[in-house]
C-alpha positions as protocol buffer text, in pm:
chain_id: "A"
residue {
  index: 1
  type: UNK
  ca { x: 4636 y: 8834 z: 4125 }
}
residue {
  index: 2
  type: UNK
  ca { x: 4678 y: 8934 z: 3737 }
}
residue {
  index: 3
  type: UNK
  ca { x: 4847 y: 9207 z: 3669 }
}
residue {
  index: 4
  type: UNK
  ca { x: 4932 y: 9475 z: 3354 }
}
residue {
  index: 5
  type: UNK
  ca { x: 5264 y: 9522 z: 3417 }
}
residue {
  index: 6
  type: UNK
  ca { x: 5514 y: 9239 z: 3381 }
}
residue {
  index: 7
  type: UNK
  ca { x: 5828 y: 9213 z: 3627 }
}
residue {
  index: 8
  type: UNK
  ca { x: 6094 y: 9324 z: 3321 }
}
residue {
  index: 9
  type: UNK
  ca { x: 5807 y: 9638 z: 3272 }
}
residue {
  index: 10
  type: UNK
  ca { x: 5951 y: 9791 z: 3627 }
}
residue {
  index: 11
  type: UNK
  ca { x: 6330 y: 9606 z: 3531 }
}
residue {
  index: 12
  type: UNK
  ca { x: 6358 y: 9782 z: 3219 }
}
residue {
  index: 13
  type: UNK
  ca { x: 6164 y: 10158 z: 3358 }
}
residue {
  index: 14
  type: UNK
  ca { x: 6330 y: 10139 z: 3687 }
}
residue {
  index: 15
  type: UNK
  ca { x: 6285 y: 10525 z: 3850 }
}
residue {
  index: 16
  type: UNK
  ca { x: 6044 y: 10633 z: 3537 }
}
residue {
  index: 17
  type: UNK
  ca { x: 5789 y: 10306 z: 3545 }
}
residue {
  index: 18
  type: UNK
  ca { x: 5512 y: 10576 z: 3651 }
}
residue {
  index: 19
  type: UNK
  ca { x: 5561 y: 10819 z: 3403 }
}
residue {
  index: 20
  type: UNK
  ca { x: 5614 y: 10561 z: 3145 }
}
residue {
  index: 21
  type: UNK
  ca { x: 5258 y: 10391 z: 3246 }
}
residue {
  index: 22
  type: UNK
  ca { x: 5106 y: 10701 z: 3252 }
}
residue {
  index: 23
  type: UNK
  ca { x: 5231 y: 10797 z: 2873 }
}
residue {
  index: 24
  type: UNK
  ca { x: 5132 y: 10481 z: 2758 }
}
residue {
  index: 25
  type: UNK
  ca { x: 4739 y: 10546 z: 2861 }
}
residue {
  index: 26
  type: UNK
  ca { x: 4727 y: 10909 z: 2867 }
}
residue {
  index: 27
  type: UNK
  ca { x: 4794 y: 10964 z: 2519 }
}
residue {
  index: 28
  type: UNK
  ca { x: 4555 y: 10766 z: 2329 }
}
residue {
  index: 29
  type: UNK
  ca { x: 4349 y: 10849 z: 2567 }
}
residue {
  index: 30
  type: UNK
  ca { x: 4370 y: 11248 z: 2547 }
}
residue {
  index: 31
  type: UNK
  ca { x: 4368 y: 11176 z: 2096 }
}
residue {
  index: 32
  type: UNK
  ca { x: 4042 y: 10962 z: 2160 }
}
residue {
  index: 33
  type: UNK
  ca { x: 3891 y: 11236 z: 2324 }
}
residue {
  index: 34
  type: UNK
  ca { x: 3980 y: 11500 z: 2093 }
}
residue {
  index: 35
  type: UNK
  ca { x: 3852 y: 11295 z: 1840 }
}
residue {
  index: 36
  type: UNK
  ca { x: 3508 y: 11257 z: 1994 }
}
residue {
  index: 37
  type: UNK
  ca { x: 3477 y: 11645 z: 2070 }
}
residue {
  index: 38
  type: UNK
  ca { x: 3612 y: 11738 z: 1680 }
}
residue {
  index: 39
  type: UNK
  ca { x: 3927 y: 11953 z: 1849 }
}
residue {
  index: 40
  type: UNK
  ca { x: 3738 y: 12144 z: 2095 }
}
residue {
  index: 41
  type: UNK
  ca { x: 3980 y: 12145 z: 2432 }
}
residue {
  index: 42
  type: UNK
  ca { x: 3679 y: 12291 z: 2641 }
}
residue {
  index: 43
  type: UNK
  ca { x: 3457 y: 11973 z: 2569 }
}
residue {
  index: 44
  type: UNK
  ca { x: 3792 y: 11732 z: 2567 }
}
residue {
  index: 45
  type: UNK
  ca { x: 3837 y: 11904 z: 2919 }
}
residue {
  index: 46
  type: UNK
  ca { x: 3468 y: 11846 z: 3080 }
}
residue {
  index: 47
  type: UNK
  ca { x: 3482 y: 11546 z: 2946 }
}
residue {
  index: 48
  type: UNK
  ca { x: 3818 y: 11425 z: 3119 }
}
residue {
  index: 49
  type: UNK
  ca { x: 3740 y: 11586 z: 3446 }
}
residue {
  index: 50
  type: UNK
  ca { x: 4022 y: 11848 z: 3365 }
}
residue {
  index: 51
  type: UNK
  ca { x: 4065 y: 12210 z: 3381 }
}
residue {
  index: 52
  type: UNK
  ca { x: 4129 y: 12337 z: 3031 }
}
residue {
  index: 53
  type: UNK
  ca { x: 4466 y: 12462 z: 3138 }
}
residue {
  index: 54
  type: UNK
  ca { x: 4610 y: 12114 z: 3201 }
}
residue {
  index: 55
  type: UNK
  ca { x: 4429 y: 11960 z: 2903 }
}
residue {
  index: 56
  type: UNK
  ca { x: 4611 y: 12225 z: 2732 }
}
residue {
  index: 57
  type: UNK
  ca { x: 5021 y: 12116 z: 2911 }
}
residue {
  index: 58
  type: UNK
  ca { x: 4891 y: 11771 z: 2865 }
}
residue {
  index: 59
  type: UNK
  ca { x: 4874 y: 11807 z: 2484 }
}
residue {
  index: 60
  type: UNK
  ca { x: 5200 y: 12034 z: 2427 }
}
residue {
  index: 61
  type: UNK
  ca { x: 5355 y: 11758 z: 2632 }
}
residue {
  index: 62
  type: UNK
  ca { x: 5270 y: 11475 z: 2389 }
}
residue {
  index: 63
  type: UNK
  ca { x: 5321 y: 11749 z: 2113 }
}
residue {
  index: 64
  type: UNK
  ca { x: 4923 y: 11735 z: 2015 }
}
residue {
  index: 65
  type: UNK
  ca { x: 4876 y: 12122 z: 2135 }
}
residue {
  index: 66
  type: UNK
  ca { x: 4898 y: 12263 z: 1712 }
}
residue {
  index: 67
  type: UNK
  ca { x: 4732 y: 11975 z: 1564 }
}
residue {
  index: 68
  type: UNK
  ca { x: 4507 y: 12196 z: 1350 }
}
residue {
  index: 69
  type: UNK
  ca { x: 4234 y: 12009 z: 1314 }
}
residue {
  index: 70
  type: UNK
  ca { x: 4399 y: 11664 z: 1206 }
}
residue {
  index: 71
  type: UNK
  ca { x: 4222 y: 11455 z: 1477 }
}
């Protein structure tokens, strides 16, 4: 079985290997989308399966919430 994550990835992330997976996906991934729908959070949020609420945490929380436009 293959897998993404290398032994040293849980080694070195040991009690934060989840959260630091999950940043490493989730934030290209919420700036792709943004992209495609030109800024607008409501599309972004249909788009991701996400209420527009939690789109909205998700970006403060990578610091993308006051991007003004500079997708």
């Amino acid at each position: 079985m293959t897998t993404l994550f290398p032994a040293e990835f849980f080694d070195a992330n040991k009690g934060t290997a989840y959260q630091t997976a999950l940043a490493q996906f989730e934030k290209p991934l919420l700036k792709a989308t943004m992209i495609k729908c030109h800024g607008n959070q409501t599309k972004a949020a249909e788009i991701l399966g996400l209420n527009r609420g939690t789109l909205r945490k998700k970006l403060d929380m990578y610091g993308m919430l006051n991007n003004r436009g500079g997708w």
